[in-house]
N, C-alpha and C positions, 0 to 999 in steps of 0.2 A: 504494500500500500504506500500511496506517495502521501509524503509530510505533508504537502498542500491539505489532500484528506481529513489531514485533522487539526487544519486548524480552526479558532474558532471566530477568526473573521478571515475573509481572503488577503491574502497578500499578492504581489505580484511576481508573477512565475519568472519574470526578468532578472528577480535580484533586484539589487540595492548600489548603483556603480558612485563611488566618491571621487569627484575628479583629486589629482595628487599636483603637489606643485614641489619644490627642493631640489636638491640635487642626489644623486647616487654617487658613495663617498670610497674610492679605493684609498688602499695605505700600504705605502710600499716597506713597511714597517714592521717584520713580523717575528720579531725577537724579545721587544720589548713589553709590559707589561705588567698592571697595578696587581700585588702578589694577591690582595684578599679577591680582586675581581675574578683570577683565575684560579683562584682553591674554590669559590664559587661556581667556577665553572664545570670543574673536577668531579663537584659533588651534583651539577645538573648530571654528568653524565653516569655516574655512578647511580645514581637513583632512578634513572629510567625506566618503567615498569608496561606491563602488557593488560590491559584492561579485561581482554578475556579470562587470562589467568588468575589476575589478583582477584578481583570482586567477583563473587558466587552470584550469578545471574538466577543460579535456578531457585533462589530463596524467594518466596511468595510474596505479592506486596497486595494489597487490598488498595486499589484506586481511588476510593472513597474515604480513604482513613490511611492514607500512606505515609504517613510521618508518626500516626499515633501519639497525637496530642492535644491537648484539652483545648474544648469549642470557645474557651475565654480567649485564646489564642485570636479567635475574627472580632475583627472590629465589630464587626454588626453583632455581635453578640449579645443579648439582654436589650437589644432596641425593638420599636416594632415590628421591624420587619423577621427578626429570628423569630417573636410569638408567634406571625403569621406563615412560617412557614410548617410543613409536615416533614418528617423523618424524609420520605425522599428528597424535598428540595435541601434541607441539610445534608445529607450525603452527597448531590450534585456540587454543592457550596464548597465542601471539606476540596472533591478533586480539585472545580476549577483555581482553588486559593494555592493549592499545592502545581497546578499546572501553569500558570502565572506563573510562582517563585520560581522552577526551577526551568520554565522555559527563557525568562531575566538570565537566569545563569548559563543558558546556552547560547544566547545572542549575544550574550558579554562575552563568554568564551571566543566565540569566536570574531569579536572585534578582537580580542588579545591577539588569537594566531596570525592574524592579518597585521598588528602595529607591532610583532612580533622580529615579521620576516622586514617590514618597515625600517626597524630598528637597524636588522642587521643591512637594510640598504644604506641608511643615510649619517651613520653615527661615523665618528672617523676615526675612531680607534678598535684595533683588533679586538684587543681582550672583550669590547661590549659584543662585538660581531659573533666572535665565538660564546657569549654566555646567550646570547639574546636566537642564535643558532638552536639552543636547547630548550631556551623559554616555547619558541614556535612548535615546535614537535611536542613540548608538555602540554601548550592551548587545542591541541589537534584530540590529540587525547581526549583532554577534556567535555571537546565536543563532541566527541566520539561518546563518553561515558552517560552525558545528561541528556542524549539524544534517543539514546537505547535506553534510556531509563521511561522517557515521556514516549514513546512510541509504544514498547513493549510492555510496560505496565502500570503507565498512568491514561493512555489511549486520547488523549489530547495534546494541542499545542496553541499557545498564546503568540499574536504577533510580537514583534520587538516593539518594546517600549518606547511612547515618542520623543522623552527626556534623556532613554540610554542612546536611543539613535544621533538625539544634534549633540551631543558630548564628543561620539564616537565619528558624525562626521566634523568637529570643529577639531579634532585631534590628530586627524588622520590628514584634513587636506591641510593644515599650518607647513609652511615651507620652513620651519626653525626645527633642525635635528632634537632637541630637548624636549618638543612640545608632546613628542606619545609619549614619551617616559612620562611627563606630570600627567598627561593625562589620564594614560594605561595606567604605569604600575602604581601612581601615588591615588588618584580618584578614584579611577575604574574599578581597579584591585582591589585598593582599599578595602570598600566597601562591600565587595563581593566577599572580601575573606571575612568582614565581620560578620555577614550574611550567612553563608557558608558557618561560622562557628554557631550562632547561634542558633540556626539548624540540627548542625552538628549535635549540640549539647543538648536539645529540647527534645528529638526523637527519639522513640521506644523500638524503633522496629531498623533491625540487621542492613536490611541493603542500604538505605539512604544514607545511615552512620558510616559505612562502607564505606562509600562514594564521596563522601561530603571529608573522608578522613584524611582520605588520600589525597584527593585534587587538595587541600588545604595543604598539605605537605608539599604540595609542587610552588601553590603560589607565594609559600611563608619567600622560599627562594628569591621569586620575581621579584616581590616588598625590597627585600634586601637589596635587591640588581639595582632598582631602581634608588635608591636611597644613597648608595655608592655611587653612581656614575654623576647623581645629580649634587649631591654634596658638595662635592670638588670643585664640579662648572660654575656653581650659583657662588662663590665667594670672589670670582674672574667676575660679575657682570657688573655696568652702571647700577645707579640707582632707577635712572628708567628704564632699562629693561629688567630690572626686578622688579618693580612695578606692573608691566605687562603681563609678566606672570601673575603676579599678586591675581591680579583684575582675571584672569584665567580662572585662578583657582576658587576665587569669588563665586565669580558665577556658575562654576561646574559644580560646587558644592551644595549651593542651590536646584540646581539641577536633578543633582545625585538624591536630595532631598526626597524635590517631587516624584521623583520616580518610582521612588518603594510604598508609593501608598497605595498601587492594583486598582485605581480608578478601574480600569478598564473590566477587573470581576464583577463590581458592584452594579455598574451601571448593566450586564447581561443580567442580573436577576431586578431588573428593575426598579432600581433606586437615582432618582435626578441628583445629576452633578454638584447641586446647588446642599442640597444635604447631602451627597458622601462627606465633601470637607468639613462640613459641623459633625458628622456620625464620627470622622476621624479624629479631629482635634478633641475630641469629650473621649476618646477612648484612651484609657489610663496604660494598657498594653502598647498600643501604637505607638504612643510618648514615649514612651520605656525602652521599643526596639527601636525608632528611630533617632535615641541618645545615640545607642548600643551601636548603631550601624557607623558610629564616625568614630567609634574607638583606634582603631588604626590610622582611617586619614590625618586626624588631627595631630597626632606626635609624629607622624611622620614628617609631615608640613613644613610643623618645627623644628624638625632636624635637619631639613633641606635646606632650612636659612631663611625660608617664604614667611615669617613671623612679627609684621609691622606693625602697629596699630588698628590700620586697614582690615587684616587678618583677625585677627583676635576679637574686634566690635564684631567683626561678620558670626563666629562661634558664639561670641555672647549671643548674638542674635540669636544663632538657630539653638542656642542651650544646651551647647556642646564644648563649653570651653575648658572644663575640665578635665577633657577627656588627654589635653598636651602634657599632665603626669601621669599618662600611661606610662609599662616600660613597655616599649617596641620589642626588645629585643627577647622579653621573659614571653612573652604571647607570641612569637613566631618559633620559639624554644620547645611550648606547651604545644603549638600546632604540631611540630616533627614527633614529639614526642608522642602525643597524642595515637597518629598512623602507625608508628612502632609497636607500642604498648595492644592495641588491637589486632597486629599480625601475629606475634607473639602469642598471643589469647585465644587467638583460631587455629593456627597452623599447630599449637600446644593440643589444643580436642581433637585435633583432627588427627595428628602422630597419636595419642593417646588411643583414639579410636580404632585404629590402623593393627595399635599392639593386642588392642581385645579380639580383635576380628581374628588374627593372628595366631591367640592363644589358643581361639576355638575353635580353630581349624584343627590347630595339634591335638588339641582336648581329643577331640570327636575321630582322628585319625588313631589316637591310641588303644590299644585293646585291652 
């Protein structure tokens, strides 16, 4: 069945084409090299994994309840319109919220692989070329993993968000080499990885923890790439062209904002645009994950050096300002750790398993 099939408004079977403007950066340079960028690199390739083999496809997932987690979780929840609906439009409710989230996470995925191979055109240093080389094959992955997921067991797909879409085209077509890294791995990422954890951490049920464990183990890496290469550049620029960024990062943050609140669930089951925004801003959850969601962008920001005034009123703004004492580096630590801790746990039952079946072979074979 084609993806089109299920989506649940049409898209165009064309694709989505961004015109590009920069240049394509050769470097006759290939000895030299920032040591942490290429231990970085070392460890993309050393981590490399096959999606059919890691994650157990053939574990059940219930399409209407695929994340297993409490109905306070929707905004619409305890509003009129949850009174008014029955157990089926609930269960329709639980997919489409779930098919939303993680179809977000495959149109972001794959702006990544695309600002990915990007990077490795227009950056003009080797060592970014080769780590941002393994980033692209990690984003393919990825969209490979959430793709098989909404296909095969959630049976829907949501179009691309209109808020992820102009980020991802203001990121892509900018002819300044730095601009996908703020946009990709400090916005885009960001945000997905705190998405991605908070997912991660709220689900009861095997595949999605899965999924959500590992891809987070690939991007904790990108965070870092990006954090590294941009570090260094941003204390080289004027004051006005850190400013340009500022105003970048301004507005994609707002952006990033609007776009996790699934306007687009609410309004298929019948709810005017005019009250989603009042249903959302009175839901005590919604506030809460959309702190949650800039826990990464925000200290990263500030590690890039992007950290004016400008910046900071904007965070008070969105009531995320606290989030700059995160530590960055204990949360992308937890992330790897996290994917380890869970292979260990399985491949542990499953060896375990392996010995009983083993034993009872001999058992039953002896006389």
């Amino acid at each position: 069945m084609s993806t089109h099939d299920l989506y649940t408004a049409p898209v165009d079977r064309s694709g989505w084409e961004v015109p590009l403007s920069g240049e394509t950066r050769f470097t006759w340079e290939y000895d030299d090299g920032r040591d942490r960028l290429l231990a970085l690199y070392q460890k993309g390739k050393d981590k490399q994994w096959d999606s059919v083999k890691r994650i157990d496809w053939d574990l059940e997932v219930d399409p209407h309840n695929a994340l297993g987690v409490p109905d306070q979780s929707l905004a619409i929840y305890g509003t009129r319109y949850w009174d008014a609906m029955n157990e089926a439009d609930r269960k329709e409710l639980r997919r489409h919220s779930v098919s939303w989230q993680f179809s977000q996470f495959m149109h972001g995925e794959q702006g990544a692989m695309i600002t990915g191979a990007r990077i490795v055109e227009t950056v003009p240093d080797l060592d970014a070329k080769f780590y941002s080389a393994t980033q692209t094959m990690d984003e393919a992955r990825h969209v490979e993993v959430f793709s098989t997921f909404l296909q095969d067991k959630i049976g829907m797909v949501y179009p691309i968000n209109d808020k992820l879409q102009d980020l991802l085209g203001e990121t892509l077509s900018d002819s300044r080499w730095d601009m996908p890294y703020l946009g990709m791995q400090v916005l885009i990422e960001g945000l997905a990885l705190a998405a991605f954890g908070l997912a991660r951490d709220i689900t009861t049920q095997p595949l999605p923890k899965q999924i959500l464990s590992y891809v987070m183990q690939d991007e904790a890496r990108h965070v870092a790439f990006g954090r590294l290469a941009l570090r260094d550049y941003y204390k080289q620029l004027s004051p006005a062209e850190l400013r340009e960024r500022e105003e970048f990062v301004i507005e994609g943050c707002y952006l990033m904002r609007d776009r996790i609140r699934g306007t687009e669930v609410w309004e298929n089951f019948g709810i005017p645009r005019a009250e989603i925004s009042e249903m959302l801003d009175g839901s005590r959850y919604q506030r809460a994950f959309q702190s949650l969601l800039f826990s990464r962008i925000v200290p990263c920001v500030k590690d890039i050096g992007l950290w004016s005034e400008r910046i900071q009123a904007t965070y008070d703004d969105m009531g995320v300002l606290d989030m700059s004492k995160s530590d960055l580096d204990a949360l992308m630590k937890q992330d790897e750790d996290i994917a380890d801790r869970l292979d260990a746990e399985r491949f542990a039952t499953e060896e375990a398993d392996r010995r009983q079946e083993v034993d009872q072979v001999i058992a039953d074979a002896t006389p």
